[in-house]
C-alpha positions as CSV (number, residue, x, y, z in Angstrom):
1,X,18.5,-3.4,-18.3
2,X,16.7,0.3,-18.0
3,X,15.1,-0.9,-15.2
4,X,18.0,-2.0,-13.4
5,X,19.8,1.2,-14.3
6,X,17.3,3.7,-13.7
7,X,14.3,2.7,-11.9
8,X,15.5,0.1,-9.2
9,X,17.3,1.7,-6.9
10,X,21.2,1.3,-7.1
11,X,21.7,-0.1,-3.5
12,X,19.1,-2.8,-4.6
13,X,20.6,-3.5,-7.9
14,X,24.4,-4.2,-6.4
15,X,22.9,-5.9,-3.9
16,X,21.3,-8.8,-6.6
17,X,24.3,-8.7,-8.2
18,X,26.4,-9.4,-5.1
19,X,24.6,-12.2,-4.6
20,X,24.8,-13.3,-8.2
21,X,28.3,-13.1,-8.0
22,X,29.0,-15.2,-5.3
23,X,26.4,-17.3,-5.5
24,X,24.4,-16.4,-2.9
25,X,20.8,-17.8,-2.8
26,X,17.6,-15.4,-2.8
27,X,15.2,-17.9,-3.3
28,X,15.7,-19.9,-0.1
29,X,12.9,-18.3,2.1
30,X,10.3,-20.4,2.9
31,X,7.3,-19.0,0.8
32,X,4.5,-17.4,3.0
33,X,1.5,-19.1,4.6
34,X,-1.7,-18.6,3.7
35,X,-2.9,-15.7,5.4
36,X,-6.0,-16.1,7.9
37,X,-8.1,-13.6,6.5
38,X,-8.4,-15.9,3.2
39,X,-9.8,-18.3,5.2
40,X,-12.1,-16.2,7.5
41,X,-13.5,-14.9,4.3
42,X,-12.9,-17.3,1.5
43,X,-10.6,-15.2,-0.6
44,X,-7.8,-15.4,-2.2
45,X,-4.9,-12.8,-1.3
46,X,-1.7,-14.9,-0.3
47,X,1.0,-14.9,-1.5
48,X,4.5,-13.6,-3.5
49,X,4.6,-12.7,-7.3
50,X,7.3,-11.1,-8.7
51,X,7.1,-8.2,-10.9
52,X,7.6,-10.1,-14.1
53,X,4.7,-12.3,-13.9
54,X,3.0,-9.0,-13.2
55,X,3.2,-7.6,-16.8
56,X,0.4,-5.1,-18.7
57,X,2.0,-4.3,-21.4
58,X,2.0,-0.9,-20.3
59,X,4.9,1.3,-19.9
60,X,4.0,1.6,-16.2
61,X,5.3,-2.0,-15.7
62,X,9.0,-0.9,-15.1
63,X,7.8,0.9,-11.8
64,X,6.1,-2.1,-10.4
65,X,7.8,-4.0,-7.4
66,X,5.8,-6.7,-6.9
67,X,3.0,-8.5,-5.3
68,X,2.5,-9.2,-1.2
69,X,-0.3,-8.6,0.8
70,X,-0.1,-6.0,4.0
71,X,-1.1,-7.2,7.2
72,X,-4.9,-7.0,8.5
73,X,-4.4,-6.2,12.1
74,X,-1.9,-3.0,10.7
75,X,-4.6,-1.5,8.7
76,X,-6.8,-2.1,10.9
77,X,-5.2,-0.5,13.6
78,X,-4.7,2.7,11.8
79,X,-7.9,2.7,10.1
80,X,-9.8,3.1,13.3
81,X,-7.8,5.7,13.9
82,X,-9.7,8.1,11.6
83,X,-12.7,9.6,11.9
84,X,-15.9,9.8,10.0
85,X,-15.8,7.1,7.5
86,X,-18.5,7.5,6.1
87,X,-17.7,11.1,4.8
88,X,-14.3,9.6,3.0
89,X,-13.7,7.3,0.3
90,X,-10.5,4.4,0.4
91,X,-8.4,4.7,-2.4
92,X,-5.9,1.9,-2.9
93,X,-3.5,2.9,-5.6
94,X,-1.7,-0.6,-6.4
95,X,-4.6,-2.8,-4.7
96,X,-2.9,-6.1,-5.7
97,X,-5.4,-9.3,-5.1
98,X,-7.9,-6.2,-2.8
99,X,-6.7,-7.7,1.1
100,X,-6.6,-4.0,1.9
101,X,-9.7,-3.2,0.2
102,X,-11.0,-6.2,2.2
103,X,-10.1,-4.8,5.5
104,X,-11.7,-1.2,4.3
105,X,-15.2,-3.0,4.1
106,X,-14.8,-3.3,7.8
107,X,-15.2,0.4,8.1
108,X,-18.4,2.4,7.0
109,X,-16.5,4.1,4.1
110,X,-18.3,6.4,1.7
111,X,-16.7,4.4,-1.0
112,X,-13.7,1.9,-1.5
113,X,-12.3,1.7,-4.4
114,X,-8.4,-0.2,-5.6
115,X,-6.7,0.9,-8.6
116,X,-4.3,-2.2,-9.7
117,X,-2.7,-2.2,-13.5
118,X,-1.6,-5.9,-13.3
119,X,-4.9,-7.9,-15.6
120,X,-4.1,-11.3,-13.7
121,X,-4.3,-9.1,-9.8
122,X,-7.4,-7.2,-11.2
123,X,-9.4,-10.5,-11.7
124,X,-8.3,-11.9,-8.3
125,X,-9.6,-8.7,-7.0
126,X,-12.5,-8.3,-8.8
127,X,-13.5,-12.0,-7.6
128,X,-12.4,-11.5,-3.9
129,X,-14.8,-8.4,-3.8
130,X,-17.7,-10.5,-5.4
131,X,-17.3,-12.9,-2.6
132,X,-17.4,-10.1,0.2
133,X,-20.2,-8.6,-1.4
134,X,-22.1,-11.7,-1.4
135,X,-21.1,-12.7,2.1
136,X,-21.6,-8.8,3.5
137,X,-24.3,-7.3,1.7
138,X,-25.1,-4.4,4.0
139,X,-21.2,-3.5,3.7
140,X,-19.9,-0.6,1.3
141,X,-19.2,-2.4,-1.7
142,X,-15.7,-2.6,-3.2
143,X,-15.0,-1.4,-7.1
144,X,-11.6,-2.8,-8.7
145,X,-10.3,-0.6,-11.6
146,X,-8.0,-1.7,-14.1
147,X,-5.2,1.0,-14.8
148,X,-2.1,3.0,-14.4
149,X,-2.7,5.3,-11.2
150,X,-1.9,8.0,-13.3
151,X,-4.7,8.4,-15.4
152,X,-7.4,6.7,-13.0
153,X,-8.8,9.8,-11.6
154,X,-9.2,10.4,-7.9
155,X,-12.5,10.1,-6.5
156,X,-14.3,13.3,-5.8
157,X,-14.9,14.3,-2.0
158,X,-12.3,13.5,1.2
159,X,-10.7,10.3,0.7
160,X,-7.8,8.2,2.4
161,X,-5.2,7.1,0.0
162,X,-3.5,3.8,0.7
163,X,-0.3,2.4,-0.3
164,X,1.7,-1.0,0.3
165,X,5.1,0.3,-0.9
166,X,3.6,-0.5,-4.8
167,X,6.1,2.2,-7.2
168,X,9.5,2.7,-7.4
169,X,10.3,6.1,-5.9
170,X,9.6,7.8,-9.9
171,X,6.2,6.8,-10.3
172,X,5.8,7.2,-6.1
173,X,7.2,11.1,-6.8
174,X,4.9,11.1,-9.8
175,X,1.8,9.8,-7.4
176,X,2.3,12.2,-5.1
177,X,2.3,15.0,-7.5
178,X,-0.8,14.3,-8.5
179,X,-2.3,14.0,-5.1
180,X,-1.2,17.9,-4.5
181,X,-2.7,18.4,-7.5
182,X,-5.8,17.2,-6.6
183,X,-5.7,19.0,-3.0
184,X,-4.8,22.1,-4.4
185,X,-8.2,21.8,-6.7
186,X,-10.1,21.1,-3.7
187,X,-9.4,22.7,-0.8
188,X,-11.5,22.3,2.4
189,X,-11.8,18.7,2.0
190,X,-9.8,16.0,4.1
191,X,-7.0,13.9,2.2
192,X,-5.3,11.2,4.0
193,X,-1.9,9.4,2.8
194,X,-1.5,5.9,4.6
195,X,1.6,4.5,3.3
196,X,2.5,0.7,4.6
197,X,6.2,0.8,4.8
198,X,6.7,3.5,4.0
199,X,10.6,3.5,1.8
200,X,9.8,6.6,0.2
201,X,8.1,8.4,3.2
202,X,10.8,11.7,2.2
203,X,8.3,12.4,-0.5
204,X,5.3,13.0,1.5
205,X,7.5,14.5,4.2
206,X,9.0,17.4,2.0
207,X,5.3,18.2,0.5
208,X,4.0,21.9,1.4
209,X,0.0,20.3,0.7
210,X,0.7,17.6,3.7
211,X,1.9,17.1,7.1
212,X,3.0,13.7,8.8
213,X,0.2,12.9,11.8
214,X,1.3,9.2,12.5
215,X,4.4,7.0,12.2
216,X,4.9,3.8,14.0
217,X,6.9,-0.3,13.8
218,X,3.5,-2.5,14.8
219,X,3.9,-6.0,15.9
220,X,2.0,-8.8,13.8
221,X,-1.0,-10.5,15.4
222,X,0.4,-14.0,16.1
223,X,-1.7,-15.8,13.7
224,X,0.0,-13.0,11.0
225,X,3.4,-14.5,11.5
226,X,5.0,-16.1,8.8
227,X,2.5,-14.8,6.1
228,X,4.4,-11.8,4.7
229,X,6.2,-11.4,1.4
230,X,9.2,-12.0,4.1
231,X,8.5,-15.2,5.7
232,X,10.2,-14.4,9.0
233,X,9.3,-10.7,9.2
234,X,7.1,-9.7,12.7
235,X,6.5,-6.2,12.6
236,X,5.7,-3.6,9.9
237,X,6.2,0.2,9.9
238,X,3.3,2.8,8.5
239,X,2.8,6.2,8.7
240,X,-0.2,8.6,7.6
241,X,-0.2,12.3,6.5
242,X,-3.0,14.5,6.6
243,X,-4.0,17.4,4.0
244,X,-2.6,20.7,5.3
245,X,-5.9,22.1,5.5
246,X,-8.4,19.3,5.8
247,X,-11.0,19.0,9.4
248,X,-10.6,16.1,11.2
249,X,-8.5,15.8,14.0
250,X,-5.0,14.2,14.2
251,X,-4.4,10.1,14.9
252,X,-1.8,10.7,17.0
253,X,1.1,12.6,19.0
254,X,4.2,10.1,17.0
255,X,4.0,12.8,13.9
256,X,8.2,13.3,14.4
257,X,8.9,9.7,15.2
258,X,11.8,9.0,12.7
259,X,11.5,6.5,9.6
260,X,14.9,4.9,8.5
261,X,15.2,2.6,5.6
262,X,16.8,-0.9,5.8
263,X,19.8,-1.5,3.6
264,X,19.8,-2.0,0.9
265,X,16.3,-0.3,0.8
266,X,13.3,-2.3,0.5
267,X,12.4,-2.1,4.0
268,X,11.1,0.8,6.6
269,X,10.9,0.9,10.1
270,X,10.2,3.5,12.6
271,X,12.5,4.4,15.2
272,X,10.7,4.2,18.7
């Protein structure tokens, strides 16, 4: 019940009890597919799991949305946007079963490291990155940590943090406090937000420590179609902000494209 009243969103909540009410089905979507990149590397990140199979124990829990993996060819696309890799570490706050961490050992990155405080999705990860390890020895290796984003600590040195929607927007305002935080305590260095769908993109907008350098709707690769939380889903929006004072040089011209959020709010897109 405090969930419902003060963490979900209220658009969200009336919008379940709508359907309630009049009986309308939520659970008829097909359920994903199993996504490609499970099979190109033997892992295991397919899939929908609700928030309440998700549970810690911790009082974090009540922020949690739930489980879905983000699209390869999405991050892939914006990853190779940056520059330098090797000079930054990935940081995925919310890493789930690691498919983003998975496409970050693509990329020379200093380090990569996901944050997840779900047990059951830390053990998936954990295992997933064993297997990539095994499989790609000569790639940067990927560390799983089990715990609230709040009191994991940010890795020293310029990093990209990554984020598939994971928070309700308290922790997300929370989150983003403590990324300042951490700019503020080390200025010169580069920070990157990347935020897949980005619902809560006003937070990051509004900060004085960051600036939007990216925003864009990108198409799913064909075989990505019908593999997302939302079985009939084809595109995705993202966006990336940049420390105010970090180095490297912007991905992009689209830094004013505008984001809108898809009633009744669990959905971004960018406006073209």
């Amino acid at each position: 019940m405090y969930r419902s009243l003060f963490i979900v969103p209220v658009s969200i909540t009336m919008h379940r009890l709508q359907n309630r009410l009049f009986g309308r089905r939520t659970d008829d979507e097909p359920a994903p597919l199993r996504h490609p990149i499970d099979s190109q590397y033997g892992i295991d990140t397919s899939g929908v799991i609700s928030y309440t199979q998700l549970s810690s124990g911790k009082a974090a829990d009540k922020y949690n949305i739930c489980y879905g993996g983000s699209q390869p060819s999405i991050i892939r696309k914006t990853l190779a946007g940056l520059a330098n890799h090797h000079a930054l570490t990935f940081l995925d706050l919310g890493c789930g079963k690691g498919r983003a961490l998975a496409v970050a050992s693509e990329f020379p990155f200093r380090r990569i490291v996901g944050v997840e405080l779900a047990p059951s999705l830390v053990s998936i990860a954990k295992a997933n990155a064993e297997v990539l390890r095994s499989k790609f020895p000569d790639r940067t290796p990927i560390e799983v940590v089990e715990g609230d984003v709040l009191a994991v600590p940010i890795p020293t040195g310029s990093v990209v943090v990554y984020f598939y929607h994971p928070f309700y927007r308290g922790m997300m305002k929370k989150v983003a406090r403590k990324i300042e935080k951490f700019v503020k305590s080390n200025s010169g260095i580069d920070v990157f937000v990347i935020y897949y769908n980005p619902v809560y993109f006003d937070i990051f907008d509004r900060s004085k420590k960051f600036r939007r350098i990216f925003a864009k709707t990108i198409e799913f690769e064909p075989g990505e179609k019908g593999t997302g939380p939302s079985y009939h889903d084809e595109s995705d929006a993202i966006a990336v902000w940049r420390s105010a004072d970090g180095a490297t040089a912007d991905l992009s011209p689209r830094s004013y494209a505008e984001i809108k959020v898809v009633p009744p709010g669990w959905r971004a897109f960018v406006v073209k």
